[in-house]
DSSP file (Angstrom, degrees, kcal/mol; ACC not computed):
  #  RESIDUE AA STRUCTURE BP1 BP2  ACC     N-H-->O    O-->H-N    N-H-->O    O-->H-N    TCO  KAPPA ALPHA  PHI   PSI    X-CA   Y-CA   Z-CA
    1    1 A X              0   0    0      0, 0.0     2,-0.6     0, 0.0     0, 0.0   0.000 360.0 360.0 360.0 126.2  115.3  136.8  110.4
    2    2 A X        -     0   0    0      2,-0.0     2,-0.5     0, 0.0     0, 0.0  -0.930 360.0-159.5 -96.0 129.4  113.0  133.8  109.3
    3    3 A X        -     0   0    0     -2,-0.6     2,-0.2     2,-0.0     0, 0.0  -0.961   6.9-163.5-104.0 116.4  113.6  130.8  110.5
    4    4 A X        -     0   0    0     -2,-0.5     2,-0.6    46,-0.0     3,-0.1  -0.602  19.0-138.6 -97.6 135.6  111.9  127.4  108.2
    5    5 A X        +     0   0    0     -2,-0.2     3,-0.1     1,-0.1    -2,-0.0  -0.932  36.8 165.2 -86.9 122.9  111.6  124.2  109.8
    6    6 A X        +     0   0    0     -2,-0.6    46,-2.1     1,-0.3     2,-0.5   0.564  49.3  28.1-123.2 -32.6  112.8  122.1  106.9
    7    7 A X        -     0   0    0     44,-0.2     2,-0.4    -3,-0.1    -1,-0.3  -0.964  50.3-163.8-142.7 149.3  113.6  118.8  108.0
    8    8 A X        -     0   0    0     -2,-0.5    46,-0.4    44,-0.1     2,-0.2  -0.978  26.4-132.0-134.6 126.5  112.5  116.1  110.9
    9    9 A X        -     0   0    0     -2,-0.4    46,-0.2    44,-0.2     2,-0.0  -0.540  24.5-170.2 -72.0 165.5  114.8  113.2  111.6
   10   10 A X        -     0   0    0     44,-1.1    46,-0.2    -2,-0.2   114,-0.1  -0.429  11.1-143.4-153.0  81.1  112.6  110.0  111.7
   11   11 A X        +     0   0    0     44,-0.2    53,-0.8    52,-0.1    55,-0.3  -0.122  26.2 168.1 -38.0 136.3  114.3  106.5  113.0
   12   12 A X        -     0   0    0     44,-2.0    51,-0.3    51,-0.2    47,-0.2  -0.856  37.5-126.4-147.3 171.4  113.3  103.7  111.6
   13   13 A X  S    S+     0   0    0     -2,-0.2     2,-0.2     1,-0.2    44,-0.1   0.868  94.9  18.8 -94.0 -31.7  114.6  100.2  111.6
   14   14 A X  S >> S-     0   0    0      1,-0.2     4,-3.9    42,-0.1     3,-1.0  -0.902  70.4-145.3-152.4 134.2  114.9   99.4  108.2
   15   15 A X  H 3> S+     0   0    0      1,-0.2     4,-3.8    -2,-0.2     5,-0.4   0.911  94.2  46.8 -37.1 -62.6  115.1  102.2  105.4
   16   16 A X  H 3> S+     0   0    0      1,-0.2     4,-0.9     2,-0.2    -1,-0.2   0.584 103.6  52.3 -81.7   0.1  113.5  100.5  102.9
   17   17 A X  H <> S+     0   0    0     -3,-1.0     4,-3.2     2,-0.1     5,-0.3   0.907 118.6  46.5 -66.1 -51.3  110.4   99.1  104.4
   18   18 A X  H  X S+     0   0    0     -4,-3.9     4,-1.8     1,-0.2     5,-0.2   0.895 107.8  50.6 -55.0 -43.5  109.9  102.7  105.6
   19   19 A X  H  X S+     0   0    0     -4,-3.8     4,-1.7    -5,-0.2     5,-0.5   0.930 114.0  48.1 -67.8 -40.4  110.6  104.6  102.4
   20   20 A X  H  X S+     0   0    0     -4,-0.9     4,-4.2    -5,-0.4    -1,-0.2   0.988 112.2  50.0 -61.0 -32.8  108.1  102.1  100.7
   21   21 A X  H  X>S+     0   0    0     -4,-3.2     4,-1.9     1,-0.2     5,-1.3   0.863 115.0  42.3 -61.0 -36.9  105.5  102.8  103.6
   22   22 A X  I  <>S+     0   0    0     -4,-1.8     6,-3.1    -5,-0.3     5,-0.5   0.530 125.6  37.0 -88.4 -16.7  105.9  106.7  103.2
   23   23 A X  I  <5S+     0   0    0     -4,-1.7    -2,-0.2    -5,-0.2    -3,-0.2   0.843 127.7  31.7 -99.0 -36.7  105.8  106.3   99.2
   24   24 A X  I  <5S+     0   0    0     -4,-4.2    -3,-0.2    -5,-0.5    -2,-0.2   0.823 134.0  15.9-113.4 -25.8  103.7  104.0   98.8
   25   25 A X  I  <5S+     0   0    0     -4,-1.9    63,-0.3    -5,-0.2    -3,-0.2   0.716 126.6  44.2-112.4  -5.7  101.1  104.2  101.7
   26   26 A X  I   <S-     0   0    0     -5,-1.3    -4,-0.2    -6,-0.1    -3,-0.1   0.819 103.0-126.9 -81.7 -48.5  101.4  107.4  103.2
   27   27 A X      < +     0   0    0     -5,-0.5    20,-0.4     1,-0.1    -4,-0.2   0.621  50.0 163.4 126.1  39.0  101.7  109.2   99.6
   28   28 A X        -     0   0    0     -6,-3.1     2,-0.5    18,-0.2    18,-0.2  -0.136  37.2-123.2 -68.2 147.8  105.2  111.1  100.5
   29   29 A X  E     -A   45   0A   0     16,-3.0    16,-2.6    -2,-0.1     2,-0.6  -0.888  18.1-116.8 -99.6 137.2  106.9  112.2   97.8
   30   30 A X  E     +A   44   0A   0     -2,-0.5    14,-0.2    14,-0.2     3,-0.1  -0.628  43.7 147.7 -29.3  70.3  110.7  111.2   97.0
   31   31 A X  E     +     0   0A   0     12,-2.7     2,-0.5    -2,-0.6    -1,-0.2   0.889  68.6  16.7-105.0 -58.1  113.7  114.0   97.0
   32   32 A X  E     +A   43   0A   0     11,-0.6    11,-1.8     2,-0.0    -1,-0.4  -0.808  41.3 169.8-133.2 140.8  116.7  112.2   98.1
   33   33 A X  E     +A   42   0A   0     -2,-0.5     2,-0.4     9,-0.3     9,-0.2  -0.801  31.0 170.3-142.9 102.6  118.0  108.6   98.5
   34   34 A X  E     -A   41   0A   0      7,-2.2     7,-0.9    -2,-0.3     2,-0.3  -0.923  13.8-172.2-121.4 131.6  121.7  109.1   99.3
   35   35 A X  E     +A   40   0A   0     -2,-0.4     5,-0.2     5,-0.2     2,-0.2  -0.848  14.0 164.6-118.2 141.6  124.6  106.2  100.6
   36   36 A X  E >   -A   39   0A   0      3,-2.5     3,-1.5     1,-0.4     2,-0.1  -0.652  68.3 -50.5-162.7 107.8  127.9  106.7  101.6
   37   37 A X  T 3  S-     0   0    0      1,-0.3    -1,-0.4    -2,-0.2     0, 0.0  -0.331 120.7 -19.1  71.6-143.1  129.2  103.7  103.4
   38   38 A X  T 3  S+     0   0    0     -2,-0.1     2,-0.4    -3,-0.1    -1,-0.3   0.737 115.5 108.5 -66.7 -15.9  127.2  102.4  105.9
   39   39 A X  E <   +A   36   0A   0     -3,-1.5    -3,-2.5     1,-0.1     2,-0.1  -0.489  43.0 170.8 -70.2 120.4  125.5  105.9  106.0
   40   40 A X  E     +A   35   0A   0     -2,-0.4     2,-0.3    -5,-0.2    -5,-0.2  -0.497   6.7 167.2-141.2  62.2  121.8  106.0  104.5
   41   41 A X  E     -A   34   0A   0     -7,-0.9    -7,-2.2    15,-0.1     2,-0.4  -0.632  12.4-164.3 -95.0 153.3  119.2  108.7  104.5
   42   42 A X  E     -AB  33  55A   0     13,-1.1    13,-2.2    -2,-0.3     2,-0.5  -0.993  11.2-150.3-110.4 117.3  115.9  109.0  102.6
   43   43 A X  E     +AB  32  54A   0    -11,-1.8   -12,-2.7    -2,-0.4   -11,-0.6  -0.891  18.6 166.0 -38.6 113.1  114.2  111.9  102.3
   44   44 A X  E     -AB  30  53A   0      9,-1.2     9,-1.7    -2,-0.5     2,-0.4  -0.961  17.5-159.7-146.5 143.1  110.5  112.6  101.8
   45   45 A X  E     -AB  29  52A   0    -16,-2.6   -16,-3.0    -2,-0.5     2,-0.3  -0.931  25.4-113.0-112.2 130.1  108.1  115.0  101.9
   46   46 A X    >   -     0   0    0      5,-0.6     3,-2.0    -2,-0.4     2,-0.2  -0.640  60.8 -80.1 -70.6 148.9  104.0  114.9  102.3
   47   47 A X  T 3  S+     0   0    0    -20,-0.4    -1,-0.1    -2,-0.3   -19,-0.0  -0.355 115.2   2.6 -16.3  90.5  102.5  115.9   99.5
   48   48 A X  T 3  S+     0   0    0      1,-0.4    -1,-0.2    -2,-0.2     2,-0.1   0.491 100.0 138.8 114.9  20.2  102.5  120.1   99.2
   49   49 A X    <   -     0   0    0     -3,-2.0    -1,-0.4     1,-0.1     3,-0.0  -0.475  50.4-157.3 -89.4 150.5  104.7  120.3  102.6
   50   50 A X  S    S+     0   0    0     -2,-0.1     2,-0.2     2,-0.1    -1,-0.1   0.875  80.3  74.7 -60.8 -57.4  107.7  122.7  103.3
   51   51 A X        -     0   0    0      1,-0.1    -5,-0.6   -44,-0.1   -44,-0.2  -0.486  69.3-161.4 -78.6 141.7  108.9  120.4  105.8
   52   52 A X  E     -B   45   0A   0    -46,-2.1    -7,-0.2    -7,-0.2     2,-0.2  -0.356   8.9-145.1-111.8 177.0  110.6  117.1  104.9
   53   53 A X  E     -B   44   0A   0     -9,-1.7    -9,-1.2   -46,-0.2     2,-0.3  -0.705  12.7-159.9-125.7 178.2  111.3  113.8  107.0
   54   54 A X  E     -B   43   0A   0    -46,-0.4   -44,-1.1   -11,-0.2     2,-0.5  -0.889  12.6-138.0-140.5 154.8  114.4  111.9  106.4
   55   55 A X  E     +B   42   0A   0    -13,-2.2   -13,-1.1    -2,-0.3     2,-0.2  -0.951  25.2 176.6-120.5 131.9  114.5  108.4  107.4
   56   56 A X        -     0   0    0     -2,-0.5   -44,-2.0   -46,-0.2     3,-0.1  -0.611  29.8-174.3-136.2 157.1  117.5  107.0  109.1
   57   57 A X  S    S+     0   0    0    -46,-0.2     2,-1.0    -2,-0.2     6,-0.1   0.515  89.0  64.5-143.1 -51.0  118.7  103.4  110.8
   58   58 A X  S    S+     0   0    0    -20,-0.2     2,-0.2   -18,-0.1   -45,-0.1  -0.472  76.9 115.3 -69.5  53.3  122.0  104.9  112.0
   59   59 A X  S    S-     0   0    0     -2,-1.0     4,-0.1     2,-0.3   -47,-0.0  -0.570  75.5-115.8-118.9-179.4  120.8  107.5  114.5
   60   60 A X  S    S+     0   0    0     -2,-0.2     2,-0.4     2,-0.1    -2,-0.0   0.387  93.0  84.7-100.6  -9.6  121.3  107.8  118.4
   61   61 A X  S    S-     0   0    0      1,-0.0    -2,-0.3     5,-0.0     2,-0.2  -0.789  83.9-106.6-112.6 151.1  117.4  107.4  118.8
   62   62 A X    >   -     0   0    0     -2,-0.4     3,-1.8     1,-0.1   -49,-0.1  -0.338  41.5 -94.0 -65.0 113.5  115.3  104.4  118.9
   63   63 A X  T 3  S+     0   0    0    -51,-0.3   -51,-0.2     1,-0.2    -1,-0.1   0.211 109.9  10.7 -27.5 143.3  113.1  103.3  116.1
   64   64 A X  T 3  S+     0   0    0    -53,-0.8    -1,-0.2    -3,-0.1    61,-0.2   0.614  83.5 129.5  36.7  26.8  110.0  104.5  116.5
   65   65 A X    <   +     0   0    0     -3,-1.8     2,-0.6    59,-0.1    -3,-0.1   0.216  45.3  97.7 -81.5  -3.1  110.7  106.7  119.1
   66   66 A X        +     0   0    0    -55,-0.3    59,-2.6    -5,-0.1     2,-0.2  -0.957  46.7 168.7-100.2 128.5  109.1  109.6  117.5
   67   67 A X  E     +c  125   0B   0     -2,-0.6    59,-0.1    57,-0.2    57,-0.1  -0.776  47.3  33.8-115.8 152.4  105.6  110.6  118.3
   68   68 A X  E     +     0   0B   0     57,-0.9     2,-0.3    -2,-0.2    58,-0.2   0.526  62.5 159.2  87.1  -5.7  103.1  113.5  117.8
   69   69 A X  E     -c  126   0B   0     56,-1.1    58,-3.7     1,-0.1     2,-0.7  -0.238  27.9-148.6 -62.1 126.2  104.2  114.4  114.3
   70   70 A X  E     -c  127   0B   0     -2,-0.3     2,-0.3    56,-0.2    58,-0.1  -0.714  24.3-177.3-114.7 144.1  101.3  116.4  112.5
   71   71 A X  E     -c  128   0B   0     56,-1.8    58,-2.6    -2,-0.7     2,-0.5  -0.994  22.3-143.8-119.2 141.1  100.2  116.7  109.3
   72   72 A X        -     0   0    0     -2,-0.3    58,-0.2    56,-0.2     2,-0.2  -0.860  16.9-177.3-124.2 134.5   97.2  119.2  108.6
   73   73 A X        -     0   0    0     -2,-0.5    58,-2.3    56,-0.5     3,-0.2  -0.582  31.6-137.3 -85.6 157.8   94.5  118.8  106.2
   74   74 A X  S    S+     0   0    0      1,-0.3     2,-0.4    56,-0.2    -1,-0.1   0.699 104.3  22.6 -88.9 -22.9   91.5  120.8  105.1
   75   75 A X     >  -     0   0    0      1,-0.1     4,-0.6    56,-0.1    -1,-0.3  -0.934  62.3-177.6-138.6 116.0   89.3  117.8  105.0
   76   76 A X  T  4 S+     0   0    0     -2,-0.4     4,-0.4     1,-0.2    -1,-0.1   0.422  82.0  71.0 -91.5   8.6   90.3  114.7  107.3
   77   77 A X  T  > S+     0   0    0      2,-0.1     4,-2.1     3,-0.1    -1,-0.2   0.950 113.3  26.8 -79.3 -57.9   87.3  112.7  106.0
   78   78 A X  H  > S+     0   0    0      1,-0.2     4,-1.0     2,-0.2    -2,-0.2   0.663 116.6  61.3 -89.3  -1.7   89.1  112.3  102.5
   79   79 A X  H  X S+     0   0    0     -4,-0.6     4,-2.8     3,-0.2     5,-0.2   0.839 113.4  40.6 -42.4 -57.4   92.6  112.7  104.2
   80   80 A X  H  > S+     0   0    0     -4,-0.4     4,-2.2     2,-0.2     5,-0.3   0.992 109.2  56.3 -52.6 -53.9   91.4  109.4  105.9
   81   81 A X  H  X S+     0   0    0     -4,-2.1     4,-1.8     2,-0.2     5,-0.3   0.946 112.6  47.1 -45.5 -80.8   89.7  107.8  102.7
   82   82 A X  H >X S+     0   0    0     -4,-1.0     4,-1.5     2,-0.2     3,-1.1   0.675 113.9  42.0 -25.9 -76.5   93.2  108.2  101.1
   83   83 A X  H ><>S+     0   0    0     -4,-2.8     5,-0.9     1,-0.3     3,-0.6   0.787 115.9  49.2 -50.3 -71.7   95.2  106.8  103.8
   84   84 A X  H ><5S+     0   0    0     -4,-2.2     3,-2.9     3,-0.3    -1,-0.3   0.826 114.9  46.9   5.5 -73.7   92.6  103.8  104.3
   85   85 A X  H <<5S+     0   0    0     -4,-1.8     2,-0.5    -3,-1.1    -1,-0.2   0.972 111.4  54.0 -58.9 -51.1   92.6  103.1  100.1
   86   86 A X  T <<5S-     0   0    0     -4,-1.5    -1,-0.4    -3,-0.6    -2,-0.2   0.032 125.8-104.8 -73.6   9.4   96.6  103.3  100.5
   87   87 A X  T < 5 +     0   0    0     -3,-2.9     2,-0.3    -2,-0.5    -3,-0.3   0.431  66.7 153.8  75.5   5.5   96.7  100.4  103.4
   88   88 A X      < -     0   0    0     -5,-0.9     2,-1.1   -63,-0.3    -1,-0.3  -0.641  55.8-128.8 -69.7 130.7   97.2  102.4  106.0
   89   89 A X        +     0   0    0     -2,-0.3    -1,-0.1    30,-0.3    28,-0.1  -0.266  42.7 169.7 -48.0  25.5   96.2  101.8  109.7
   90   90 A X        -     0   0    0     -2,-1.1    28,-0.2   -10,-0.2     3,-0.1  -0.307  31.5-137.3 -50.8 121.4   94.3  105.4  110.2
   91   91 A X        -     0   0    0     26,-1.7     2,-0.1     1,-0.1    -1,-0.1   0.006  31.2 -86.1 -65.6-169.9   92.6  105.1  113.3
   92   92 A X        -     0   0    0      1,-0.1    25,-0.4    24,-0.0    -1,-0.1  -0.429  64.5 -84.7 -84.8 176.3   88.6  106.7  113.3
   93   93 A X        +     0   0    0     23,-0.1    11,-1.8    -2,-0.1     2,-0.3  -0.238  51.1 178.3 -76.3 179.7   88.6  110.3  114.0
   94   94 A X  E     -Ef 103 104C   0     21,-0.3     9,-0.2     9,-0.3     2,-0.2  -0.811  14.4-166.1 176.4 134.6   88.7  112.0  117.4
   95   95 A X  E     -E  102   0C   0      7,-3.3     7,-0.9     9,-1.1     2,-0.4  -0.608  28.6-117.4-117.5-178.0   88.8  115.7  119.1
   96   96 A X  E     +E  101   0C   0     17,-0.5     2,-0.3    -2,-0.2     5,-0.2  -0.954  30.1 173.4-123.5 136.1   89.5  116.5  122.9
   97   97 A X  E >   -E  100   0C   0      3,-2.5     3,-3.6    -2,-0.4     0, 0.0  -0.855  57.1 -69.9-131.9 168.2   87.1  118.1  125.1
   98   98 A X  T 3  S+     0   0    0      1,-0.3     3,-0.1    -2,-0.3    -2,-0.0   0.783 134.2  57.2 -55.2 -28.9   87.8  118.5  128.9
   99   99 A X  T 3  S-     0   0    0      1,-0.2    -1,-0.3    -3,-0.0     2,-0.3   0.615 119.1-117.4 -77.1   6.0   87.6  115.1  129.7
  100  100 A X  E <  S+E   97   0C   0     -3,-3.6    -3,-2.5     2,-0.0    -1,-0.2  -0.848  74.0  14.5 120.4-134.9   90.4  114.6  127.1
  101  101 A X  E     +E   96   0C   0     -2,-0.3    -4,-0.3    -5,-0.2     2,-0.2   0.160  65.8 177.5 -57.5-167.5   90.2  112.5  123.8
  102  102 A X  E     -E   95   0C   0     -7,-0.9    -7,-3.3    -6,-0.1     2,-0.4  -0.726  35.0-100.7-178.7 132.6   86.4  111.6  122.7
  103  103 A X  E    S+E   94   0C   0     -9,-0.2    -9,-0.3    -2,-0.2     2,-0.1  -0.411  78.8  23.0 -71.3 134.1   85.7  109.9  119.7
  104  104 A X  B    S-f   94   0C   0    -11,-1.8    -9,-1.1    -2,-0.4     3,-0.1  -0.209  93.2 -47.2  97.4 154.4   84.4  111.4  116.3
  105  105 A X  S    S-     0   0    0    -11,-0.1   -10,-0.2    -2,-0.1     9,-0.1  -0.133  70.2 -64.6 -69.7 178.8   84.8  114.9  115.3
  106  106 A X    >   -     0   0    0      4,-0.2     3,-1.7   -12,-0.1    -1,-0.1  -0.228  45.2-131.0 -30.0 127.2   84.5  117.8  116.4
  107  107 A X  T 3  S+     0   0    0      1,-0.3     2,-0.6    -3,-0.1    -1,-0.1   0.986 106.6  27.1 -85.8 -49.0   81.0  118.3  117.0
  108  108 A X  T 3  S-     0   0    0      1,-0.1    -1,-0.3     2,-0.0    -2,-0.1   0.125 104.8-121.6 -91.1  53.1   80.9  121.8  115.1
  109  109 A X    <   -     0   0    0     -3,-1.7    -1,-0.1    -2,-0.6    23,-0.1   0.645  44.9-178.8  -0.3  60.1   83.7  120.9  113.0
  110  110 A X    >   -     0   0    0      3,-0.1     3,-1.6     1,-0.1    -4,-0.2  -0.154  39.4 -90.0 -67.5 165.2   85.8  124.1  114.3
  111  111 A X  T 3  S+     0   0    0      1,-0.2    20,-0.2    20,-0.1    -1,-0.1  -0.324 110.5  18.3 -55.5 144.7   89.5  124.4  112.6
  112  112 A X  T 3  S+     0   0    0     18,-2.6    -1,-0.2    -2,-0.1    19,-0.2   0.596 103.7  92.5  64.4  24.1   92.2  122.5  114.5
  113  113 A X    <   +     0   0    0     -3,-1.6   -17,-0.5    17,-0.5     2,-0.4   0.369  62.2  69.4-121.3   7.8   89.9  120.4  116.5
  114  114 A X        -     0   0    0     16,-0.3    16,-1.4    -4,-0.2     2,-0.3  -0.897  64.6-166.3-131.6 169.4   89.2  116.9  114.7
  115  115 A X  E     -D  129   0B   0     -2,-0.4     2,-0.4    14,-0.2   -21,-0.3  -0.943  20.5-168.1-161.1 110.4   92.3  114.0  114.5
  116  116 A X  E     -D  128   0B   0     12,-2.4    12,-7.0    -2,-0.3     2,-0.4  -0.979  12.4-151.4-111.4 137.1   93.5  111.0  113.1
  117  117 A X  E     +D  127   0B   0     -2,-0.4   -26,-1.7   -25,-0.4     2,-0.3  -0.810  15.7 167.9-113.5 163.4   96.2  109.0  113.9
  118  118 A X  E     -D  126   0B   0      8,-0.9     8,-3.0    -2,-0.4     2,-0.3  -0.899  18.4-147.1-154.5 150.6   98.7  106.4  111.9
  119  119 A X  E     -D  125   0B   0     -2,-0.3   -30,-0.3     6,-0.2     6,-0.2  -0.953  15.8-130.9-141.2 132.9  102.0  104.6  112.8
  120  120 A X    >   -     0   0    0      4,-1.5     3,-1.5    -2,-0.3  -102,-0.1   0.066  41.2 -96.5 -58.2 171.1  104.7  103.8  110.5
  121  121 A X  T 3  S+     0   0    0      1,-0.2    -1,-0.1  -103,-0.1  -109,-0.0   0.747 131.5  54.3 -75.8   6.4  105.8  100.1  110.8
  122  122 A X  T 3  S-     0   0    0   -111,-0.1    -1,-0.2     2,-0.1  -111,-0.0   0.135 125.1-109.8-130.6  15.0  108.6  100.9  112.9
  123  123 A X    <   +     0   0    0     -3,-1.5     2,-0.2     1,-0.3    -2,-0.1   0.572  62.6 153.5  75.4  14.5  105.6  102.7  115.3
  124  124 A X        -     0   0    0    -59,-0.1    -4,-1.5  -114,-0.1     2,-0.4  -0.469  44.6-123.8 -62.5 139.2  106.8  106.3  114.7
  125  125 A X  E     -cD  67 119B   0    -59,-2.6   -56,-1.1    -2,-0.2   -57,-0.9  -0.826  25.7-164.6-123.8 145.3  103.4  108.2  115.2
  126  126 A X  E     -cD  69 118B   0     -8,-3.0    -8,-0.9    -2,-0.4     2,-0.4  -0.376   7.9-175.1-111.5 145.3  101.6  110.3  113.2
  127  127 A X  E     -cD  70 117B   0    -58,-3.7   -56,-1.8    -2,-0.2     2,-0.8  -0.838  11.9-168.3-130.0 115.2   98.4  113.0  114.0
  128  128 A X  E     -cD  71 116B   0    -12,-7.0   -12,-2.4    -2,-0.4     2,-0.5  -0.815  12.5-156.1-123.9 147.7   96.9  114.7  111.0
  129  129 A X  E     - D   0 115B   0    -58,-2.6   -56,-0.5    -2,-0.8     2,-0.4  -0.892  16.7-120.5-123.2 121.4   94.8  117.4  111.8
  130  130 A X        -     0   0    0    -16,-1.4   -18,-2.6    -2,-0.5     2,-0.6  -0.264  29.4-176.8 -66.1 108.3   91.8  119.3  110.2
  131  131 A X        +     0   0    0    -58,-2.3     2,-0.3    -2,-0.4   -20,-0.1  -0.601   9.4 161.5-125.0  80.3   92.5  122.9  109.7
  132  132 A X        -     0   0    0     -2,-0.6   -58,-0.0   -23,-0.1   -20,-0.0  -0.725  56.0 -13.8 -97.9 156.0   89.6  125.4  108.3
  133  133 A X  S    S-     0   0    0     -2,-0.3     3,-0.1   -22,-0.1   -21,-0.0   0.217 104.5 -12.8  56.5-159.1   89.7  128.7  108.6
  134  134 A X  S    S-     0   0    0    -23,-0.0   -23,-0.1     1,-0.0     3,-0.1  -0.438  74.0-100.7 -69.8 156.2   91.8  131.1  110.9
  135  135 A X        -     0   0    0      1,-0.1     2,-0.1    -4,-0.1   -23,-0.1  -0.370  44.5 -98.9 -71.9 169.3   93.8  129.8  113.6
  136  136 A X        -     0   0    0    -25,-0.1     2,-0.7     1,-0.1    -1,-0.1  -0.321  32.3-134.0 -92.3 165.9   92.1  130.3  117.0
  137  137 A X              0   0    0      1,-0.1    -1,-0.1    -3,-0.1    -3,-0.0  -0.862 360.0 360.0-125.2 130.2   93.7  133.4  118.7
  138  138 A X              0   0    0     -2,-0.7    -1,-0.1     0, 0.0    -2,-0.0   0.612 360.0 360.0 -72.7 360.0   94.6  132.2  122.9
């Protein structure tokens, strides 16, 4: 049995400042913008993703009440450029070492270890993460 993650709700406050923020500065791609009554979801995808978002104003959770969502790159230095050209609020980069975050990448730039983060306007937050090579085996 396979199981696909395929979709993430994502509360917002109002759809269509978010769907412009996710088209226009995030660089999300468009699948569905569907109404029925008061009922409004958006759909969107990053760029070459499986998984979709849909953004919603009529949910039981709080605008921007989602955190931690990742998107993975192979290279977050032009991940960053993009977002940055696009208006986006990308923070600088940053890995964890035992004393927790530390600023700048990784120092030997392994996979899954350097990080930026970005907040939608409605403060959902975002982590996109640099991934060369194989994943690291625990």
């Amino acid at each position: 049995m396979e199981w696909k993650l395929e979709l993430v709700v994502v509360p917002v406050s109002d759809v269509d400042r978010a769907k412009a923020f996710y088209l226009e500065q995030a660089g999300f791609d468009l699948h569905v913008d569907h109404r029925a009554g008061d009922f409004r979801v958006v759909q969107l995808t990053p760029h070459g993703s499986a998984c979709s978002i849909a953004i919603m104003s009529n949910t039981d959770r709080a605008a921007g009440s989602v955190q931690g969502l990742h998107l993975v790159v192979s290279d977050i230095d032009a991940a960053r450029a993009e977002l940055v050209d696009r208006g986006v609020d990308a923070s600088e980069l940053f890995h964890f070492d035992a004393g927790g975050q530390v600023p700048g990448p990784d120092p030997d730039r392994r996979g899954y270890g350097t990080f930026l983060s970005f907040h939608d306007p409605d403060g959902n937050g975002w982590l996109v993460q640099e991934v060369r090579g194989a994943a690291p085996v625990a």
